[in-house]
N, C-alpha and C positions, 0 to 999 in steps of 0.2 A: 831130726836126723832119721836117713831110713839107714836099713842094713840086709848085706845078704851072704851068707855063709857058705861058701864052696861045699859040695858034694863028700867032700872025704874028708871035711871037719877042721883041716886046715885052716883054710883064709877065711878072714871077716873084711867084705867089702864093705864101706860107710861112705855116706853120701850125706856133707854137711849145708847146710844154707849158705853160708860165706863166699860165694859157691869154694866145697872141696871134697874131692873124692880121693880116698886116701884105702889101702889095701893093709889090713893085719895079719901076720904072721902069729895066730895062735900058738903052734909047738913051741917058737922061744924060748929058750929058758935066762934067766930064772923067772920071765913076765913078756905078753905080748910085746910085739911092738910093731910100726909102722915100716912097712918095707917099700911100699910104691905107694908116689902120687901121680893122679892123674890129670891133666888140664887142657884149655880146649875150649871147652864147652862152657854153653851161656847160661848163668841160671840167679838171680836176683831174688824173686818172693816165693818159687814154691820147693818143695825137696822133691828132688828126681829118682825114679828109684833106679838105682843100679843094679847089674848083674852080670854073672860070669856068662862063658860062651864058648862053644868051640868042644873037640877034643880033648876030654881030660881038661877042661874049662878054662884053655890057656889064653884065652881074650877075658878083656873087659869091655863091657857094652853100656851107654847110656845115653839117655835125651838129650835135646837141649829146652829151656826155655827161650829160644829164640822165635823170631815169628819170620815166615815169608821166606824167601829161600833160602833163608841161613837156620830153618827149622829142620836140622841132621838127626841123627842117630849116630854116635862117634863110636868105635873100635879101635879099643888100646891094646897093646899084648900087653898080657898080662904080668909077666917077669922085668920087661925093660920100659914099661909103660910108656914106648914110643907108639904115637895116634898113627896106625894104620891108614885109616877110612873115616868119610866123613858120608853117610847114608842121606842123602838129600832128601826133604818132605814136600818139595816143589821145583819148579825150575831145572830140573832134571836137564829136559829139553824140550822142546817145544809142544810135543804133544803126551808130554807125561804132566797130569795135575795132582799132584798127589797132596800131602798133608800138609798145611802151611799154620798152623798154629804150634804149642805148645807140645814136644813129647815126653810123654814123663812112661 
């Protein structure tokens, strides 16, 4: 499992093997709990580390374990965890070569 904790202490982002990326509401009371998931993204043997993004960190940002042009960088908003963007690592266009393995 990786994790990463928003700026002002609130959210715990966690990024499980299964693949599952999943956003905590610390403040909750009477006990955390899970407010957004996120999915999408390809991830089988290794843990991807997530993180916030943006303004007041209102995206969520992470790899894929995918290879070859389905090698993204994905962007969720972070409240409606609807996929924004999918940041290509190749295949872009013709003469963009950029990253075609694993991003973590």
């Amino acid at each position: 499992m990786e994790m990463e904790v928003s700026n002002d202490g609130r959210y715990l982002l966690l990024s499980f093997k299964t693949p599952r990326l999943e956003l905590w509401d610390l403040t909750r009371s009477p006990s955390p709990m899970c407010v957004q998931r996120y999915t999408g993204y390809k991830q089988s043997k290794c843990i991807l580390i997530p993180g916030f993004a943006g303004v007041n960190q209102t995206f969520v940002i992470c790899g894929s374990e995918a290879t070859g042009e389905e090698a993204c960088i994905y962007i969720w908003k972070r409240d409606s965890g609807e996929l924004l963007y999918k940041i290509p690592g190749s295949g872009f266009n013709n003469s963009y070569r950029g990253h075609s393995n694993i991003i973590n």
